[in-house]
N, C-alpha and C positions, 0 to 999 in steps of 0.2 A: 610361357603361360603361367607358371609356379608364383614367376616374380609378378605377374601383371596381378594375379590374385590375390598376395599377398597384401600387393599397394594398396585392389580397391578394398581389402579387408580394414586394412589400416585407416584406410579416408574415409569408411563409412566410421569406424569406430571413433577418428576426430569430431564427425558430421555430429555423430551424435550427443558428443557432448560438448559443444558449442555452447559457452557460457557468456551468453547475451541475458544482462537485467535493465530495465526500467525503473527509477524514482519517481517512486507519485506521493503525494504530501495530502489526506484529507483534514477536513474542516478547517481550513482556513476561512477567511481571517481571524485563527483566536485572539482571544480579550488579551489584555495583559497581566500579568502575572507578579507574585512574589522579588523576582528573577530579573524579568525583563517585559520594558513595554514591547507594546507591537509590534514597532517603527522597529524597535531593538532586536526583535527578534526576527523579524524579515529580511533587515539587512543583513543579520549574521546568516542564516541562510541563505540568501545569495552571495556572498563571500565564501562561505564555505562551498556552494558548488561551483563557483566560477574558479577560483582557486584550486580547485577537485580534478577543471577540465570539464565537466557537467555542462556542457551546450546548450540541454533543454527540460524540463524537468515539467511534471503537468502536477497542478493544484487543483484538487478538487474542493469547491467550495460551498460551506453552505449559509446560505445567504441570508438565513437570520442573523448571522455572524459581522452583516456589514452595515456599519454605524458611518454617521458623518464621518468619525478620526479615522474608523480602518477602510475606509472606502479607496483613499487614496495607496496605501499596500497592494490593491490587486493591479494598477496599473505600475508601482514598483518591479513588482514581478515583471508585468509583460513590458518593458522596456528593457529588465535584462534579459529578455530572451524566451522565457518560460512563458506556459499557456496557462487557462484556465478551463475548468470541466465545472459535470453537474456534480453535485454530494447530496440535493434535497434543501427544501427551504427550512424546517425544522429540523430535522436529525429525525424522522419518524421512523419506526420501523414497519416493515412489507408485513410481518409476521404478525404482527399485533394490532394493525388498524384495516380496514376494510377496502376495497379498492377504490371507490370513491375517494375517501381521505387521502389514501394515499397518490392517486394520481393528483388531484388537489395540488397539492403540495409540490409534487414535481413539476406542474405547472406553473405554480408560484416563483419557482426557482427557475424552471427555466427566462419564464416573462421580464426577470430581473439578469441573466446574464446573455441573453442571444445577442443584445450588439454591443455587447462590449470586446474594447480590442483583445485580437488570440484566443478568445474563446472555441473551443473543439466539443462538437454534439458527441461525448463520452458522459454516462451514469452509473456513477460508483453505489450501491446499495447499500444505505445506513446499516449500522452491525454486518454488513455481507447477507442480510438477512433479503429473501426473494421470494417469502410470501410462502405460507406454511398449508396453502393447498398446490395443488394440482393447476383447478380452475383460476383462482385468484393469482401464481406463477405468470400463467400464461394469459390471462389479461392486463399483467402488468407490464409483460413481453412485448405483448403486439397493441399498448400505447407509444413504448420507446421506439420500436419500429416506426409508427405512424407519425411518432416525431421527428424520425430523421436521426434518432440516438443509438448508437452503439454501447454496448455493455462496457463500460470501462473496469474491467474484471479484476482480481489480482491473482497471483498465483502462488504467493507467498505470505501468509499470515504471522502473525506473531504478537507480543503483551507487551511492545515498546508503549503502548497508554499507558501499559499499568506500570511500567518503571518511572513515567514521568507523572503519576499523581502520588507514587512513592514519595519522589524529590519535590515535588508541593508541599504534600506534608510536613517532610523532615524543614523546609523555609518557612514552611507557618509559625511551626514550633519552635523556631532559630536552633535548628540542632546541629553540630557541626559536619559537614559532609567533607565527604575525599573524592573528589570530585576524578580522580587518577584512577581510583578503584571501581567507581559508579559508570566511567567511561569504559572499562573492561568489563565488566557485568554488561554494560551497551553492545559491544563490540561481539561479545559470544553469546550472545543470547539470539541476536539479529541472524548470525554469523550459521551457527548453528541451526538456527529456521531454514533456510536459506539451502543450505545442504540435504534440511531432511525433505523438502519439498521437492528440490530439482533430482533425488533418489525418488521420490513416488513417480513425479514425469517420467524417468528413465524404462522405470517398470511399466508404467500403462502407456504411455506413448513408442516407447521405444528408442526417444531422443530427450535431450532438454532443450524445453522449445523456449522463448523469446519469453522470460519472466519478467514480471511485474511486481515491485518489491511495496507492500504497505507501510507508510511509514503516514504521521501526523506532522501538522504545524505546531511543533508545541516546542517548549523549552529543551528536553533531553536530546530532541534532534538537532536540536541548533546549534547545541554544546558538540553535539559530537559527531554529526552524518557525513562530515570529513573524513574524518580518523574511519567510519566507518567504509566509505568510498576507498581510501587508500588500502584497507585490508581487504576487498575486494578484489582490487586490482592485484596485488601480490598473490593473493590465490587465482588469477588468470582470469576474474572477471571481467568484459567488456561493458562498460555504461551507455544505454543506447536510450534514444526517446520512446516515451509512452505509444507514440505514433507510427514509431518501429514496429513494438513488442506488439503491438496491438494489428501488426499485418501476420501475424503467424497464424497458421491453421486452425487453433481451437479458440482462435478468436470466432469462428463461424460454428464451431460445435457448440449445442444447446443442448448439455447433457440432461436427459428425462432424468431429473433426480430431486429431490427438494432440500439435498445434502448440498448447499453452499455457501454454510457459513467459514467453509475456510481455503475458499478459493476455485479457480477455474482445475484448475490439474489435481487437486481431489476429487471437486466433482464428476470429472471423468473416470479418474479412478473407480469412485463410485458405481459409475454405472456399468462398470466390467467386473463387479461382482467384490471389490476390493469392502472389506467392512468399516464403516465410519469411522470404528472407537480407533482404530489402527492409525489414524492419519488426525492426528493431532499431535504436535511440536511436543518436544519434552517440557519444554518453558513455555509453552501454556497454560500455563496452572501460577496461579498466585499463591501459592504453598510453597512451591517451586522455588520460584522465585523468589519468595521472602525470605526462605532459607539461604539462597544465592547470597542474597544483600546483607545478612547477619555472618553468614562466614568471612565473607570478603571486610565486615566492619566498613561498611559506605557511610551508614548514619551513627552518628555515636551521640 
């Protein structure tokens, strides 16, 4: 009996920290850049996941973003395998515009991706932002319902944007970068989110459940979401699809909270009494960070 108890001691203790992530990529298709054109930066991304082992990867897109030239990018993607979601036709935020507007717009975007190939009815919320009432929340809830949409939530936040307008900058300016050092600052910055988020799941759920990692279409990830995947998997991550992570349980939890700007496993948090300021990433902060990038000397 000792040893039977033991075992199921041991197996809920593996159960629960089953480290299952998801790759989700918003605003695609961006422009092109400093760095790299589109075409360029697409295919390095698909190389880099396929290379990775990456079987499916969802893009959420937002459709002001798709011109004659990037149009042909989203069907790039869905040929090698990867899907497409909603992101909004503007990038508008729930927060700051009214519900009219703001459904507007999700309609706009949906009307431009519902038959295109692999597309999946998932709505990622520009800034994670879900509407700064109560009322306006839940009328923009029970539109995506009535769409047939699923919250495509994340459960892992982080300021990979703001390292990649860092490396804009320092390209506008032709400042020389270390691209070796900028890659490390990528890698524990991520790296580190990553841990302190699936430690708040551990404490409010009890398990680490099926995350979903935020990351952009933009240049810093294209350089490096390799290297990033590979130190992943050495720390015993498993890389599974958005359509995986997206069957675990609190994909059905609708935490009453208005705290979700930094994902589904805070917001929960939240609503068991856990306090906001506590659950924001150490490298959330561009002070932070800037300090990060001048010790390490990335831009000189």
């Amino acid at each position: 009996m000792k040893i039977k108890i033991a075992l199921l001691t041991l197996f809920l203790s593996f159960s629960s920290q089953a480290k299952k992530i998801a790759i989700t990529f918003d605003d695609a298709p961006m422009p092109d850049s400093a760095l790299f054109t589109g075409e360029q930066r697409t295919n390095k991304i698909i190389n880099s996941l396929q290379k990775s082992g990456v079987q499916d990867a969802l893009f959420f897109i937002t459709t002001k973003h798709i011109t004659p030239e990037s149009q042909s990018r989203l069907k790039t993607y869905t040929d090698a395998g990867f899907h497409l979601a909603n992101h909004s036709h503007a990038h508008i935020s729930a927060n700051k515009n009214d519900v009219d507007t703001f459904i507007k717009d999700f309609n706009q975007a949906h009307n431009i991706l519902e038959n295109k190939a692999s597309f999946l009815p998932f709505y990622r919320f520009p800034y994670l932002h879900h509407g700064n009432t109560v009322q306006k929340r839940d009328q923009i809830r029970a539109h995506l319902q009535a769409s047939g949409y699923q919250q495509g939530y994340v459960t892992i936040d982080n300021y990979e944007w703001y390292l990649n307008s860092k490396l804009q900058q320092a390209l506008n300016k032709q400042k020389a970068i270390d691209y070796e050092a900028l890659k490390q600052v990528y890698i524990t910055t991520l790296a580190d989110g990553i841990a302190f988020y699936d430690e708040i799941a551990i404490k409010a759920l009890g398990r680490s459940p099926k995350h979903v990692l935020l990351l952009h279409e933009n240049d810093i990830t294209a350089l490096f979401v390799g290297d990033l995947i590979a130190h992943l998997k050495s720390k015993g991550w498993e890389i599974i699809s958005a359509q995986q992570a997206y069957t675990d349980p609190i994909a059905k939890e609708l935490p009453d909270v208005l705290f979700n700007g930094q994902g589904r496993v805070a917001a929960i948090a939240n609503s068991k009494g856990v306090a906001a300021k506590t659950m924001v990433g150490k490298w959330e902060s561009t002070d932070k960070l800037d300090a990060l990038l001048a010790q390490k000397k990335v831009f000189k």
